[in-house]
N, C-alpha and C positions, 0 to 999 in steps of 0.2 A: 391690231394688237397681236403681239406675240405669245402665246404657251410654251410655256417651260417645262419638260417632265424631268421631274428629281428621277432618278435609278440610286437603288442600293449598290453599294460598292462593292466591284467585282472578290474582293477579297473579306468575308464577313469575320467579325473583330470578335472574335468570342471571350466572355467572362470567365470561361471556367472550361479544359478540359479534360474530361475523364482521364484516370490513370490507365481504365478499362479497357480492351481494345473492344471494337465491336465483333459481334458474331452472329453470323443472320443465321445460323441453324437452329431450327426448332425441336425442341424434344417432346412434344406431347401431354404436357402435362400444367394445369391451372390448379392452382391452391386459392381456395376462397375463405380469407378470416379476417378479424373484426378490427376493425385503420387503428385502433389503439396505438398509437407511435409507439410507447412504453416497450410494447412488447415487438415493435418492426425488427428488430437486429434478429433476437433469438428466433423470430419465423423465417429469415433469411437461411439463417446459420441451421438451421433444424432439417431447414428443405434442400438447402444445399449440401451438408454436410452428412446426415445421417438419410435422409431419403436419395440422395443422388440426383437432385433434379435441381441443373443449372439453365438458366434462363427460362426457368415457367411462367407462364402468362399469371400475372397478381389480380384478383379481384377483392381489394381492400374495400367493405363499408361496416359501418357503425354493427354491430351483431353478428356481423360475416352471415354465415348460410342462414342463421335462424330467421330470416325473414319469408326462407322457403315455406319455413313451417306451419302457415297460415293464420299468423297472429293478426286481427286486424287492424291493430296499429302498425302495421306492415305491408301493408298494403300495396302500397303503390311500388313498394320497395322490393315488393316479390316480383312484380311485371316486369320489371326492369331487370331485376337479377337474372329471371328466368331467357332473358331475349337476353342479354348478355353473353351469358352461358351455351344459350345456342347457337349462338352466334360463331363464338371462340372453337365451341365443337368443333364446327363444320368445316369453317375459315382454316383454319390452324391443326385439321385432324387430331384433334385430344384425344387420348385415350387412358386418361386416367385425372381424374379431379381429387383434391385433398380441401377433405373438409376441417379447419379447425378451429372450436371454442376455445374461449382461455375462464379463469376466474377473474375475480373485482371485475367484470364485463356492466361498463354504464348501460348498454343498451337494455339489460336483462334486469339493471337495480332500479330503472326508468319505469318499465312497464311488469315487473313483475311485484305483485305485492308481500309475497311470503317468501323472503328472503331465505328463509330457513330450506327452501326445495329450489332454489337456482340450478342446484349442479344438474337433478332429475329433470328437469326441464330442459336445460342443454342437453342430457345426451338424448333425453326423446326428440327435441327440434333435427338434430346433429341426424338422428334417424329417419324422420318424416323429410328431411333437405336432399337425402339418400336415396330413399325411394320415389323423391319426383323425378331428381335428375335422371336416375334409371330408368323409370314408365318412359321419357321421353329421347332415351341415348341407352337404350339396354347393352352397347356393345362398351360401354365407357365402366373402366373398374374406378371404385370408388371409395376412398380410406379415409376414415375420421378419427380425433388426435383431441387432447384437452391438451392446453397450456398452464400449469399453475404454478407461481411462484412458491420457492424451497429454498429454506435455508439462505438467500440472497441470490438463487439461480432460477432460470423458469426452467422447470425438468416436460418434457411430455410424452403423455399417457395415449395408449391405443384405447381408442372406443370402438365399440360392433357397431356394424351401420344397419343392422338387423336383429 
């Protein structure tokens, strides 16, 4: 009996290619906020545009950093972020992480009961997300940002990480 091995075909057939060109230079820098697609352009455009930072490493999940915060419905969400994050450090020599909340945040209307103190709560998590990354990367500068819809635009706001 004979075996056959299929090979892919020295030329592979892509669906789709970027207009992009590629650029393997890194600049140091990961922005951590919450996969809400709604708001993916205006985080692009914010961080590329007004912070100057093209090609940052994305750490998109459900809350962004507020998982740092030590919610326990977070749980598992912090171990992961936190090895993520050191990860990207080390790998990648970051030396600057961008933290940012936005409003109408599902994660925050999920587990938070008094709707009326969301934002307070974001910028204390946004602070508490601040000072872990720091205890464990004290050489990594670290800037936090609200996103909230205005007028039909997302405008965003500097928050103290302190």
């Amino acid at each position: 009996m004979t075996t056959t091995i299929t090979r892919p075909p020295a030329t592979p057939r892509p669906v789709y290619t970027s207009r992009q060109p590629f650029d393997d230079r890194r600049i140091g820098a990961a922005a951590v906020y919450c996969s809400d697609g709604r708001f993916g352009e205006q985080m692009d455009e914010f961080l590329h545009l007004s912070l100057k930072l093209p090609r940052y490493d994305r750490v998109a999940i459900p809350g962004g950093a507020a998982c740092l915060a030590g919610h326990s419905t977070a749980f598992w969400q912090k171990t992961a972020l936190e090895r993520e994050l050191n990860f990207l450090i080390q790998a990648h020599n970051l030396t600057k992480i961008v933290l940012i909340a936005h409003d109408t945040c599902g994660f925050y209307k999920n587990i938070w009961t008094d709707h009326s103190n969301i934002e307070t709560q974001q910028s204390q998590d946004l602070k508490t997300a601040a000072d872990l990354i720091k205890l464990a990367n004290p050489q990594v500068e670290i800037e936090a940002y609200f996103a909230r819809k205005f007028q039909g635009q997302v405008i965003f706001e500097k928050w103290p990480t302190h």
